[in-house]
C-alpha positions in Angstrom: 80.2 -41.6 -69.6 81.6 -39.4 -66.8 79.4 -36.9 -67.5 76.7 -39.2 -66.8 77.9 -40.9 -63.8 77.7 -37.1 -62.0 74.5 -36.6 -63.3 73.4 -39.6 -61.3 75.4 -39.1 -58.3 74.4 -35.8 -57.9 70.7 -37.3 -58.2 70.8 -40.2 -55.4 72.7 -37.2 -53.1 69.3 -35.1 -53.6 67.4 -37.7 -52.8 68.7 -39.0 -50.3 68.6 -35.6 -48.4 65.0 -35.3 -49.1 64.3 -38.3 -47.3 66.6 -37.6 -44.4 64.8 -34.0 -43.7 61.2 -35.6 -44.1 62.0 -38.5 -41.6 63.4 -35.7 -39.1 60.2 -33.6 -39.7 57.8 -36.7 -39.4 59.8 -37.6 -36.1 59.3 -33.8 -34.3 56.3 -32.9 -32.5 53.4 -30.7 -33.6 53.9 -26.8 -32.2 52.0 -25.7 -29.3 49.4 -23.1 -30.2 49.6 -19.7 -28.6 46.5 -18.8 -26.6 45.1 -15.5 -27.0 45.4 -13.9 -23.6 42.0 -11.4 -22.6 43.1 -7.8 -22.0 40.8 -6.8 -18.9 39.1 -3.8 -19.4 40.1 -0.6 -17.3 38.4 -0.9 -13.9 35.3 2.0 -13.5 36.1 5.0 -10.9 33.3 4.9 -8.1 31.9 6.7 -6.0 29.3 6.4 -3.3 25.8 8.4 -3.7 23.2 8.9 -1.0 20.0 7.6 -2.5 16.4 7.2 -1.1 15.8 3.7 0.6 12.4 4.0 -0.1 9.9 6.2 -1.7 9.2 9.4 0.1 6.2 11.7 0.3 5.7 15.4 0.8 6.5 16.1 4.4 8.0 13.3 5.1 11.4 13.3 7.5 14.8 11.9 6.5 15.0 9.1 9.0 16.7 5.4 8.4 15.2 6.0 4.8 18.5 6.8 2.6 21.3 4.9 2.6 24.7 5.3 0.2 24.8 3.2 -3.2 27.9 3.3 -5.8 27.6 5.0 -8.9 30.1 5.7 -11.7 32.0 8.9 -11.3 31.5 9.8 -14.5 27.6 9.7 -14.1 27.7 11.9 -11.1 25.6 15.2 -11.5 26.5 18.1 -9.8 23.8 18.2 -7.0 24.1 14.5 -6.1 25.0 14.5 -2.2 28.7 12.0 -2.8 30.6 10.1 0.2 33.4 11.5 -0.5 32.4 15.4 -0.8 30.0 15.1 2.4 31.2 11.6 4.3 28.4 13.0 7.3 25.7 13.5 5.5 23.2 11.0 7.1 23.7 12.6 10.2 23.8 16.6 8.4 20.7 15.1 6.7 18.5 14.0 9.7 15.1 14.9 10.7 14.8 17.1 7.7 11.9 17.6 5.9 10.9 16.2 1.9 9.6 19.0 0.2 8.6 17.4 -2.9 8.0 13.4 -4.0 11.4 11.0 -4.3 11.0 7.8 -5.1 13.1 4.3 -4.4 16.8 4.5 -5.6 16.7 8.0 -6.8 19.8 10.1 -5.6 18.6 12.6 -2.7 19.3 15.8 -4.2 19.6 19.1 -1.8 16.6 21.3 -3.3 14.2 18.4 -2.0 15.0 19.2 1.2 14.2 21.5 3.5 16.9 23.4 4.8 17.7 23.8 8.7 16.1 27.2 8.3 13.3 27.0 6.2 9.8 26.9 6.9 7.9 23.6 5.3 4.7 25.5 4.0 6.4 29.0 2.6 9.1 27.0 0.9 6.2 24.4 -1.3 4.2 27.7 -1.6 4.9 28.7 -5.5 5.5 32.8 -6.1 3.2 35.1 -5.6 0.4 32.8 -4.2 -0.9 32.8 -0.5 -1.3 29.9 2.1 -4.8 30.5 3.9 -6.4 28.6 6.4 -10.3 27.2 6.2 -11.8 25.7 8.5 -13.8 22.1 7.2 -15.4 19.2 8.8 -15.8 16.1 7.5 -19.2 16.8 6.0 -18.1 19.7 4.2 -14.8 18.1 3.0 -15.4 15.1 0.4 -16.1 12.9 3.7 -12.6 13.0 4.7 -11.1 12.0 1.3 -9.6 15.1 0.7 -5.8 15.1 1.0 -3.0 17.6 0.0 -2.0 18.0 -3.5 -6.0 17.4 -4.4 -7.7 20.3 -5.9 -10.9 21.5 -5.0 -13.8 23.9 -5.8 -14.9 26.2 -2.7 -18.8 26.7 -2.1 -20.3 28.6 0.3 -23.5 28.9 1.5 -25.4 31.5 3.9 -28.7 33.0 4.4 -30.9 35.4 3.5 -30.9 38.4 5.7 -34.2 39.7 7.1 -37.6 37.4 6.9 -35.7 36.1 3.7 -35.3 32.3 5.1 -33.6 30.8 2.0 -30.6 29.9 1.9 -28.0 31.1 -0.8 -25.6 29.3 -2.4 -22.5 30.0 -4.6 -19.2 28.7 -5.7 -16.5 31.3 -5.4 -13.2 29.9 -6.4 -12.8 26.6 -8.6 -9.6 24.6 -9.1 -7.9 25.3 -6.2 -4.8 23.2 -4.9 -4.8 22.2 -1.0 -1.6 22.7 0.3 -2.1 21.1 3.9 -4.8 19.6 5.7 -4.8 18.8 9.2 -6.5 15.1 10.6 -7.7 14.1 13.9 -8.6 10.6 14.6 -12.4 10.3 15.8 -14.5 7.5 17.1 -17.3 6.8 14.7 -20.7 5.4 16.2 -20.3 1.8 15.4 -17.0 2.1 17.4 -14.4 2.3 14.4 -11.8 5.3 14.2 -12.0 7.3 11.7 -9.6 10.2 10.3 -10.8 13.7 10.0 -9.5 17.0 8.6 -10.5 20.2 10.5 -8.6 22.6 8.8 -7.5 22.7 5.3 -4.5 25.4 3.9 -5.7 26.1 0.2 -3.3 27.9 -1.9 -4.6 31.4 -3.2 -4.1 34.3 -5.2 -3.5 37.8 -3.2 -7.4 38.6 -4.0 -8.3 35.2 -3.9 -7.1 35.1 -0.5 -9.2 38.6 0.5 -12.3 36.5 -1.1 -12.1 33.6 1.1 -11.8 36.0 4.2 -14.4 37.7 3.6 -16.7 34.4 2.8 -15.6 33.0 5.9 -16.8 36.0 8.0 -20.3 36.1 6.4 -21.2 32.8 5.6 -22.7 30.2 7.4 -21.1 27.2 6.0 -17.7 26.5 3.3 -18.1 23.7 1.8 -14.7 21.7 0.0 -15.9 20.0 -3.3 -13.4 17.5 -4.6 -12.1 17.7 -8.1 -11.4 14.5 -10.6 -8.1 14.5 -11.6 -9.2 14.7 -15.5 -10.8 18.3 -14.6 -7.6 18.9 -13.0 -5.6 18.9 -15.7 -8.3 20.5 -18.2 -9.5 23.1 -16.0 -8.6 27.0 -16.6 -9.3 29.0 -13.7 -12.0 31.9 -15.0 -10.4 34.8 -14.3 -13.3 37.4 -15.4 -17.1 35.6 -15.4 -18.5 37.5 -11.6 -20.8 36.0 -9.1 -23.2 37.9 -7.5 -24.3 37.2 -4.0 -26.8 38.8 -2.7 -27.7 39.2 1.1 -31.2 40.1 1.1 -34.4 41.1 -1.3 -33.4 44.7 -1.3 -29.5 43.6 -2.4 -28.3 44.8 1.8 -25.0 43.6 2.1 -24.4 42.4 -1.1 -21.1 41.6 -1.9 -19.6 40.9 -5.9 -17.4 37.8 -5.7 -14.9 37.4 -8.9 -13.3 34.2 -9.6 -10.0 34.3 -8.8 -10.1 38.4 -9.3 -11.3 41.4 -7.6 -13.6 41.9 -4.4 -16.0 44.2 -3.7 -18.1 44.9 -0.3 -21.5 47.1 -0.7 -22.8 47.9 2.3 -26.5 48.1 3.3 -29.1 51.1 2.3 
């Protein structure tokens, strides 16, 4: 009977604290989730990077047409003109000269420049070619469409020597880049101004250059013919086929006129 009564006892205690320590956890409050705090990322190193303002032609000056952008350090390339290497460089960089196409937002890099010191022509001129002068007018130039960077094919026409009245005419050098070509502004008939070249700079070969010369000297009129810019890329200059101009019936003053090669003058019997 003893034995019975602890049993029991010991059974209402248990109880009893089981419902004690679920009325005190009923009673306490829900915990307050922990919010996740954001790590901010590392901030980016920057620097500041003089870029074009606007797209820029061949020849054009450095004017109010660059201005200094931010870029990420670790993008910068070694010939990008930085604030913080060259602070003065708008004012280093003024007046000079674009040797070669930069368009909007592109970093302004030193070797499309001119330097202080350097001439504009020989420094676009490529190695081992020649800058020569012709002189054009507007009908022997494409009307006045032709425009540096074009490439042309030069014709030239003369006449025959003697009672020979014909004329003669032959192309002597095809696929040939204009370097330069100077425009004047001229009043047309009907009152309208009109822009037109005089003098075009072709870029030539040492013996190209002696051909053109010579041409100019004994003929009576160069003519510019303009190129598409399919032929362009699909023309090969003809290094070997010759051309034979001849200055009269009997072959006087004859001269042998190679594409792009060798010259020859024969004089008169």
């Amino acid at each position: 009977m003893s034995t019975r009564m602890i049993i029991l006892g010991v059974a209402v205690l248990a109880a009893g604290g089981a419902g004690y320590l679920a009325m005190n956890m009923v009673g306490q409050p829900a915990p307050t989730p922990v919010e996740a705090q954001a790590v901010a990322p590392p901030p980016i190193a920057l620097d500041q990077v003089l870029v074009a303002d606007q797209s820029m032609s061949v020849g054009q000056r450095v004017e109010r047409n660059v201005r200094w952008q931010d870029w990420p350090q670790r993008s910068l390339a070694p010939d990008f003109i930085t604030k913080s290497a060259r602070p003065d460089a708008l004012a280093e960089l003024e007046q000079r000269i674009v040797r070669s196409p930069i368009v909007e937002g592109e970093p302004i890099r030193p070797i499309k420049l001119l330097g202080a010191d350097q001439s504009f022509m020989s420094s676009i001129l490529p190695s081992g070619k020649r800058a020569v002068a012709t002189q054009i007018a507007a009908d022997t130039s494409a009307g006045g469409f032709i425009l540096p960077n074009d490439y042309v094919d030069v014709i030239m026409t003369r006449r025959g020597q003697g009672n020979n009245n014909a004329f003669f005419t032959e192309t002597i050098m095809e696929n040939i880049r204009v370097l330069a070509i100077d425009q004047t502004v001229r009043e047309a008939e009907d009152g309208s101004l009109v822009i037109v070249g005089q003098t075009a700079t072709l870029e030539l070969s040492p013996r190209q250059a002696e051909i053109i010369v010579v041409a100019q000297q004994m003929s009576d009129r160069l003519t510019l013919a303009l190129r598409s810019v399919q032929d362009v890329d699909a023309a090969e200059i003809d290094e070997s086929a010759e051309h034979l101009l001849s200055g009269g019936a009997n072959g006087e003053g004859a001269v042998n006129i190679i594409k792009g090669g060798a010259l020859a003058v024969q004089g008169g019997q």
